[in-house]
C-alpha positions in Angstrom: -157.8 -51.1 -5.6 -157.1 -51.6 -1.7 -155.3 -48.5 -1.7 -158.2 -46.5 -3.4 -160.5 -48.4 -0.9 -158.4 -47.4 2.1 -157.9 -43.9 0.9 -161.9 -43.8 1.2 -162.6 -45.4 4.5 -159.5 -43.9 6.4 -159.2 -40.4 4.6 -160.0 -37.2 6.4 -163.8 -37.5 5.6 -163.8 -41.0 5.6 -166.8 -43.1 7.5 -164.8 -44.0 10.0 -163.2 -40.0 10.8 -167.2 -39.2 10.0 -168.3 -41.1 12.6 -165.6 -40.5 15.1 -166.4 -36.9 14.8 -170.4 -37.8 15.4 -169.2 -39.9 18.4 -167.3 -36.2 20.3 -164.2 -38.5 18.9 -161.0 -36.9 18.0 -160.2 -37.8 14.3 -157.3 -40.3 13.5 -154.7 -40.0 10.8 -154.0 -43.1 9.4 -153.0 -42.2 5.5 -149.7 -42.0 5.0 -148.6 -44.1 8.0 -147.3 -47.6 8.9 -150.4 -48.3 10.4 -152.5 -48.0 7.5 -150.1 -50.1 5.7 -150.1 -52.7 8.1 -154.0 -52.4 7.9 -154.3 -52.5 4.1 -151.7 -55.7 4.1 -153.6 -57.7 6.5 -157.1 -56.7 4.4 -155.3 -58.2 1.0 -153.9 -61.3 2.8 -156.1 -62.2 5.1 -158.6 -64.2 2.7 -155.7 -66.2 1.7 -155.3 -67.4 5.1 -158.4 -68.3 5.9 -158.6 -70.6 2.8 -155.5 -72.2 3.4 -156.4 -72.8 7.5 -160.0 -73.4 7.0 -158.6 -76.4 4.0 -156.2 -77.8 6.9 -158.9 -77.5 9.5 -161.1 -79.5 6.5 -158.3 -82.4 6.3 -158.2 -82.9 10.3 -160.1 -86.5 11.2 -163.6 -86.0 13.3 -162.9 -89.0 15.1 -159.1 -88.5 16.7 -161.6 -85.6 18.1 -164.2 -87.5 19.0 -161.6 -90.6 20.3 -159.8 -87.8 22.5 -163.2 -86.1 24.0 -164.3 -89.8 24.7 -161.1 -90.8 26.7 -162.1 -87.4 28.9 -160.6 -84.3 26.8 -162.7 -81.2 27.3 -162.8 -79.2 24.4 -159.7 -76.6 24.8 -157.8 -79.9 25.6 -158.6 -81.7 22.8 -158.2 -78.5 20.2 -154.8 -77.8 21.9 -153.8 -81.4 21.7 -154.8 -82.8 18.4 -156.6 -80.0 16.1 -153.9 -77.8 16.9 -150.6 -79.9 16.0 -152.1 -80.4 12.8 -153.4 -77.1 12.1 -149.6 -76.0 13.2 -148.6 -76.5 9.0 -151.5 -74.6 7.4 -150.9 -71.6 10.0 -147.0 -71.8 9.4 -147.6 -71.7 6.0 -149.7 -68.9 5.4 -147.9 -66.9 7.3 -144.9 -67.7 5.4 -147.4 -66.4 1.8 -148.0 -63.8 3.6 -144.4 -62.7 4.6 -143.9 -63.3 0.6 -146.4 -61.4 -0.2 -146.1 -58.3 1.8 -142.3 -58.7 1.2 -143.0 -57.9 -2.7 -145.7 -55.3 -1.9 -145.3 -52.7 -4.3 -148.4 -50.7 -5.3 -149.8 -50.6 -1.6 -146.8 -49.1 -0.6 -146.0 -46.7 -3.3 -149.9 -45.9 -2.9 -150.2 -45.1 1.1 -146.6 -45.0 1.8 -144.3 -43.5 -0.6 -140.3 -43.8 -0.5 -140.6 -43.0 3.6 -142.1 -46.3 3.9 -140.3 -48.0 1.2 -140.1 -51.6 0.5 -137.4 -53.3 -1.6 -140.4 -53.0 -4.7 -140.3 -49.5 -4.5 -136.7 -49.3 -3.9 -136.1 -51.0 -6.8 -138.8 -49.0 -8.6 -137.2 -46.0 -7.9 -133.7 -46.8 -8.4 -135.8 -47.8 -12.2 -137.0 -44.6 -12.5 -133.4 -42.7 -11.6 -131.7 -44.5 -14.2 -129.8 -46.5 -11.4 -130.1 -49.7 -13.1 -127.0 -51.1 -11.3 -128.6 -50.4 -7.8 -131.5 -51.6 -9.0 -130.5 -54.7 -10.2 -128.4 -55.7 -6.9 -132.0 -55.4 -4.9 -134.2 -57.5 -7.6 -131.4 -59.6 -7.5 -131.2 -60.0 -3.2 -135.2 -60.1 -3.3 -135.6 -62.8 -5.8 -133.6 -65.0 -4.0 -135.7 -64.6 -0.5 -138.7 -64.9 -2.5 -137.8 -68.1 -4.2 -136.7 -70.5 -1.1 -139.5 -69.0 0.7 -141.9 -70.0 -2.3 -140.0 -73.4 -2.3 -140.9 -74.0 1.1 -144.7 -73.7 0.1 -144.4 -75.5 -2.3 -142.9 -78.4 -0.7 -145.7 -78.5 1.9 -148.5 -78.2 -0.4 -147.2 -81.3 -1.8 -147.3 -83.0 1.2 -150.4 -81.9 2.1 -151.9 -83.2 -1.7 -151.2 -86.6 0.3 -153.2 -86.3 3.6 -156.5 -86.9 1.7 -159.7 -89.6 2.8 -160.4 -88.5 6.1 -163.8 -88.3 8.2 -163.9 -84.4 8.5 -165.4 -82.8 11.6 -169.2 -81.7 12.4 -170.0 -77.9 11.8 -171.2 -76.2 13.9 -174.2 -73.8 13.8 -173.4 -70.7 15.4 -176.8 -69.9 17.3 -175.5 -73.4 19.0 -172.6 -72.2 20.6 -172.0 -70.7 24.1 -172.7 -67.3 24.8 -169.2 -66.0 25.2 -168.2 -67.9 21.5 -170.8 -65.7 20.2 -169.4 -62.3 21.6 -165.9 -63.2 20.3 -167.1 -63.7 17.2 -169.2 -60.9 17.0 -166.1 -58.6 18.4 -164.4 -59.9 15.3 -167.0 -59.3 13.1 -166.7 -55.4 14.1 -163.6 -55.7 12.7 -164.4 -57.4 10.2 -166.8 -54.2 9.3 -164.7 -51.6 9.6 -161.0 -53.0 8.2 -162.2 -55.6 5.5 -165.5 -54.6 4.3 -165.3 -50.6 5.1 -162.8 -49.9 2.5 -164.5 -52.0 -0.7 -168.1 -50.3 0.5 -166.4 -46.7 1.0 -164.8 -47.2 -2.9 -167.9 -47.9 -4.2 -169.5 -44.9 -2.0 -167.0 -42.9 -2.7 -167.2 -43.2 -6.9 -171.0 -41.9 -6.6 -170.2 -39.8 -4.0 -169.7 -35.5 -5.1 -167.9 -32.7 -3.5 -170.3 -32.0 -1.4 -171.3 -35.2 0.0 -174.5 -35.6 -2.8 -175.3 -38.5 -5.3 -173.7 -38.4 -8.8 -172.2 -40.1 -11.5 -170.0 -37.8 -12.7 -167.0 -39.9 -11.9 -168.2 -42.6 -14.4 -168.9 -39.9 -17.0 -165.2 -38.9 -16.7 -164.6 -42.7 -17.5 -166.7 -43.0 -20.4 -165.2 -39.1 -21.6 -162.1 -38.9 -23.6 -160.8 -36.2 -22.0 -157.1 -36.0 -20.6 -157.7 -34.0 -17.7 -155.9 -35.6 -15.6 -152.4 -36.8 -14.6 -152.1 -36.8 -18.1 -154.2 -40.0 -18.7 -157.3 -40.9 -20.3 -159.5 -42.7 -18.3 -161.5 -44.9 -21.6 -157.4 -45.5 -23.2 -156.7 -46.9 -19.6 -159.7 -49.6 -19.9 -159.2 -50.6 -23.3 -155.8 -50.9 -23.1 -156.6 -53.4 -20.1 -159.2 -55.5 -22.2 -156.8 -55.9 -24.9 -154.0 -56.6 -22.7 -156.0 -58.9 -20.9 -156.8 -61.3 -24.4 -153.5 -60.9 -25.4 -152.2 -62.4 -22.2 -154.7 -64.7 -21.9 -154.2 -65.8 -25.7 -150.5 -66.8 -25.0 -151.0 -67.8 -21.0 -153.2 -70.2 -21.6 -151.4 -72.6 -24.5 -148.0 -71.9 -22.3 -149.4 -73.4 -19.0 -151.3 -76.3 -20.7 -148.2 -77.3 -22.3 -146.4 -76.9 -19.0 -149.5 -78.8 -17.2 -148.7 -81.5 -19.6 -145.0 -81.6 -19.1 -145.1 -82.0 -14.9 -148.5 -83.9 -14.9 -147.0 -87.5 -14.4 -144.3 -88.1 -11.2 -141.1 -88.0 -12.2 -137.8 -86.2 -11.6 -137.7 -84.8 -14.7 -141.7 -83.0 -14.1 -140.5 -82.2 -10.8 -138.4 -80.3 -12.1 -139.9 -78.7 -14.7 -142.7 -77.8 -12.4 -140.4 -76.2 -9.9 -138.8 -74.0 -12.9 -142.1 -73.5 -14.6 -143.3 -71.7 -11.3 -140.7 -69.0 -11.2 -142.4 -66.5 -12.3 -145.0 -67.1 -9.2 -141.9 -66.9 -7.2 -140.5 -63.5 -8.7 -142.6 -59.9 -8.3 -144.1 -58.2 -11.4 -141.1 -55.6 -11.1 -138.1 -57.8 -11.5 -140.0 -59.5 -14.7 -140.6 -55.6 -15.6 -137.2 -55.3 -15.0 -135.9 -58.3 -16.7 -137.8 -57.4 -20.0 -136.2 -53.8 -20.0 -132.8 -54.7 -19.7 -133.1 -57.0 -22.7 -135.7 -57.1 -25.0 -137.1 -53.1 -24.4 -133.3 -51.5 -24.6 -133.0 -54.4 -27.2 -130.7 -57.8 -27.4 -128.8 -59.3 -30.0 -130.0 -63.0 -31.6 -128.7 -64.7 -34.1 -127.1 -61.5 -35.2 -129.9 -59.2 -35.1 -131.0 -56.7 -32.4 -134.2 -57.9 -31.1 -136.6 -54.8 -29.7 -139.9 -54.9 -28.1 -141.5 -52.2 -26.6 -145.1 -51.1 -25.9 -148.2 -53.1 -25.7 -146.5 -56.2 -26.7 -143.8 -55.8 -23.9 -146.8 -55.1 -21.6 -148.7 -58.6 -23.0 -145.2 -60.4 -22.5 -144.8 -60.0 -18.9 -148.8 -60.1 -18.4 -148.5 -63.6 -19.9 -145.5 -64.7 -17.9 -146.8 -63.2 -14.9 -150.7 -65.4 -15.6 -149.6 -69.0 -16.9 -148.3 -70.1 -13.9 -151.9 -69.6 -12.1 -153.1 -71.8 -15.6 -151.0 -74.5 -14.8 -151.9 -74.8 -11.3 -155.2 -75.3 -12.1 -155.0 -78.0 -15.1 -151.7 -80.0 -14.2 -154.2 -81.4 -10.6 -156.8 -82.4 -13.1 -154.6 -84.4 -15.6 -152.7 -85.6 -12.8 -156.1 -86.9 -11.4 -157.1 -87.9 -14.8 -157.5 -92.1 -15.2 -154.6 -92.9 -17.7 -156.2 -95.8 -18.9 -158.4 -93.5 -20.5 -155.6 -92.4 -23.0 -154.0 -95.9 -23.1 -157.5 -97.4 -24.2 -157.5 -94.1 -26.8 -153.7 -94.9 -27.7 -154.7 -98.7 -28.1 -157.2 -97.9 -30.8 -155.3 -96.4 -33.0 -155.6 -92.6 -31.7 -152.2 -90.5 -31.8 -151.0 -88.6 -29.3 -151.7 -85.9 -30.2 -155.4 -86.7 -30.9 -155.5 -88.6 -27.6 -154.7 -85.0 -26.5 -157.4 -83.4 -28.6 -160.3 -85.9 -28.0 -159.5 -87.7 -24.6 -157.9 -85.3 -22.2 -158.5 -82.0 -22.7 -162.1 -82.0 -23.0 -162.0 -83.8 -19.6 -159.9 -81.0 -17.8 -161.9 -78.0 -19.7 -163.5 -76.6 -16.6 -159.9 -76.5 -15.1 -158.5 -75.0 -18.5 -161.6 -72.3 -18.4 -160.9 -71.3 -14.7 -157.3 -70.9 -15.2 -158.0 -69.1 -18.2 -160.2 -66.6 -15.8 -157.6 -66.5 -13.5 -155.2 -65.4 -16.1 -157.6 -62.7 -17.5 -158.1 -61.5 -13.5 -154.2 -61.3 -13.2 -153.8 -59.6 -16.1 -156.2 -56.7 -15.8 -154.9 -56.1 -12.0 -151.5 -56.3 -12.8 -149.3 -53.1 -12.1 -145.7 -53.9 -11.0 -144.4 -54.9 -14.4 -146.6 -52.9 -16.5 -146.0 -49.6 -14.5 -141.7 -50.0 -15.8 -142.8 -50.9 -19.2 -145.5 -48.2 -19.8 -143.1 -45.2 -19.1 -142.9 -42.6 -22.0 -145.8 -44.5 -24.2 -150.2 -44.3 -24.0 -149.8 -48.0 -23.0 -150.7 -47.5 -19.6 -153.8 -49.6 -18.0 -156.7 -49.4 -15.4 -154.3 -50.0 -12.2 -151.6 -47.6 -13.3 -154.5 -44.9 -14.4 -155.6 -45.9 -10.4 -152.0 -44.9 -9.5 -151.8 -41.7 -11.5 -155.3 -40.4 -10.0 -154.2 -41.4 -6.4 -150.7 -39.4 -6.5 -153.0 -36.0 -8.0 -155.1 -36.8 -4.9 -158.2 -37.0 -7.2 -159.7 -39.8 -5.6 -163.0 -39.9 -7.6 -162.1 -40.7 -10.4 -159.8 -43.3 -8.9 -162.7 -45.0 -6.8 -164.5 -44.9 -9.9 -161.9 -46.8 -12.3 -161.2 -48.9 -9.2 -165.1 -49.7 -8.9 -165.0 -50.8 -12.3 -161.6 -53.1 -11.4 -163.3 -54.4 -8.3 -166.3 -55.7 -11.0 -163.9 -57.2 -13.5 -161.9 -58.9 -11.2 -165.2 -60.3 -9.4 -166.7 -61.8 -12.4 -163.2 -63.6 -13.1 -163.1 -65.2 -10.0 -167.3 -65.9 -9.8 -166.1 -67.6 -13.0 -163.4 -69.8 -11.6 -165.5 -70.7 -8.3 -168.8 -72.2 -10.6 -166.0 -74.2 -13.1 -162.8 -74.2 -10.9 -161.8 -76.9 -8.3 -158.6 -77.5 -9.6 -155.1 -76.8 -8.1 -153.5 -75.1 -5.1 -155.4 -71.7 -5.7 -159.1 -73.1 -5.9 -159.2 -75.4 -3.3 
């Protein structure tokens, strides 16, 4: 979907070469070049910063502030000397996601980039897609391991940071109350905020009722509702129900895998530690290694307990959906049953109650808003993922919204691929309105 977006706003006729050209402005080519990448990267991570700064900033005491203004601080003196050591984590750590993050870029890439601009993903992808499983294997291999300590190192600080709570947080400010200069800086930044975050999602959805010739239509959306294979070789209504379905399946088996897990590393000890650490592996590791993974063993087959094992299809595309989604379930319920009161359970316990109907009755109708927005979150992952299901859908109709996305973009049709991206953006958005109004829980609704 950022691709599609930035193929809209930064394309020939894009609104930003349109208005260029209404300006006397030479255009600017941007598709197709490390700048656009480095564009579209910064669009997809940025949000993620700003809620894990804007947290820290949250957790920083009002009154060291106020104590360091009242011994004579001005304002840059007391930001530089006690807002900014603390912030100094937060920063250091989303830059660190972010490095992860565009480190396993894949689909941006492949999208904007192609093999000129390679990463390791699409290295790896294509050594996949030569048969070069070897090759392949050395580079999932070298990134998983970068990816893991980095992820470690996240990890470790969040923890710390669960720590730092009870503090008197500072006074907002309202913006018309600022200095005059503030306000030009920040309205600077909200140029850019115009034209590199919100052109691309408002040139998608422009561009999907958007014709040839510049006039309104839906036409695009009538190719999605057709069954036609016109294109690529794909059929736009196959690619969203194979999503929806997908999408159950993996939230059928995501969310039972990451309560149990939530319930296994909920309580300190060594052993949850590390259970927790192993159970968030698949965080740590891209969609194409698990794609990878599953087609060296189960898709070519493996032998247990004598027998050859086989899974291919939709329920190889469900497995590494699911894998890929519980680990966002369990960081949203094991927070709530680690907050839980656990006299709650030993009062249960002391009545008579099992444990497994202290389960039932006590506990898990308490954390049920985390269970439902991890649940969310594991429908959201599912229907955007690519990485894994774009190795596991080769040669079969199993192919899903995101990879139907892919298909149109390479063909350069990009109406049809704003269109199915449009309908993305909406799915994705109602997931996450979903875990904002029931969330609260965990690292990744905070």
């Amino acid at each position: 979907m950022v691709a599609v977006g930035f193929a809209a706003m930064f394309g020939a006729n894009g609104p930003l070469n349109q208005a260029l050209a209404r300006a006397g402005l030479s255009k600017v080519e941007l598709l197709f070049t490390l700048r656009v990448i480095v564009l579209a990267h910064a669009f997809y991570n940025a949000p993620l910063v700003a809620r894990v700064v804007a947290a820290a900033w949250e957790g920083i005491d009002g009154r060291a502030v106020e104590t360091a203004r009242s011994l004579g601080a001005g304002p840059l003196r007391a930001f530089r000397d006690v807002v900014a050591p603390q912030l100094a984590p937060a920063v250091l750590t989303s830059a660190l996601l972010v490095f992860v993050f565009t480190f396993m870029s894949f689909p941006i890439v492949l999208a904007l980039g192609g093999l000129e601009l390679a990463t390791v993903e699409v290295w790896v992808y294509d050594r996949i897609t030569r048969l070069r499983l070897q090759e392949a294997a050395a580079l999932a291999v070298l990134e998983a391991v970068v990816t893991l300590g980095l992820t470690y190192a996240y990890l470790s600080y969040e923890t710390r940071q669960a720590t730092s709570r009870g503090v008197t947080p500072q006074a907002r400010k309202r913006l018309s109350a600022v200095p005059v200069p503030e306000r030009l800086v920040v309205a600077g930044y909200g140029v850019i905020l115009a034209v590199v975050f919100v052109g691309p999602i408002v040139s998608m959805l422009l561009a999907s009722v958007t014709g040839v010739g510049g006039e309104f239509t839906l036409r695009w959306y009538e190719f999605l509702l057709a069954r036609r294979d016109v294109v690529v070789g794909t059929q736009p209504d196959v690619a969203v129900r194979n999503s929806l379905v997908f999408a159950v399946g993996a939230l059928a088996l995501a969310v039972p895998m990451g309560v149990v897990v939530s319930l296994a590393t909920a309580r300190d000890s060594p052993v949850a530690r590390v259970v927790g650490t192993l159970a968030m592996l698949p965080f740590a590791v891209s969609g194409i290694v698990v794609g990878f993974g599953l087609l060296q063993t189960v898709v070519f087959g493996a032998e247990v307990l004598g027998y050859r094992l086989r899974v291919t299809g939709a329920v190889a595309i469900v497995a590494a959906h699911a894998v890929g989604a519980y680990p966002f379930v369990v960081r949203t319920v094991a927070p709530a049953l680690s907050s839980m009161d656990d006299r709650l359970v030993e009062s249960a316990r002391a009545l008579g109650a099992s444990r497994t109907r202290a389960l039932v009755d006590v506990e898990l109708p308490l954390v049920a808003p985390a269970v439902a927005a991890g649940a969310a979150f594991a429908f959201a992952v599912s229907i955007g993922e690519f990485n894994a299901t774009v190795i596991l859908v080769e040669g079969s109709d199993a192919y899903t919204m995101p990879v139907a996305v892919e298909r149109y973009l390479s063909d350069r049709t990009l109406g049809p691929a704003t269109a199915m991206g449009t309908v993305l953006l909406v799915v994705t958005g109602v997931s996450f309105v979903v875990i904002e109004r029931v969330g609260g829980y965990g690292g990744f609704t905070e």
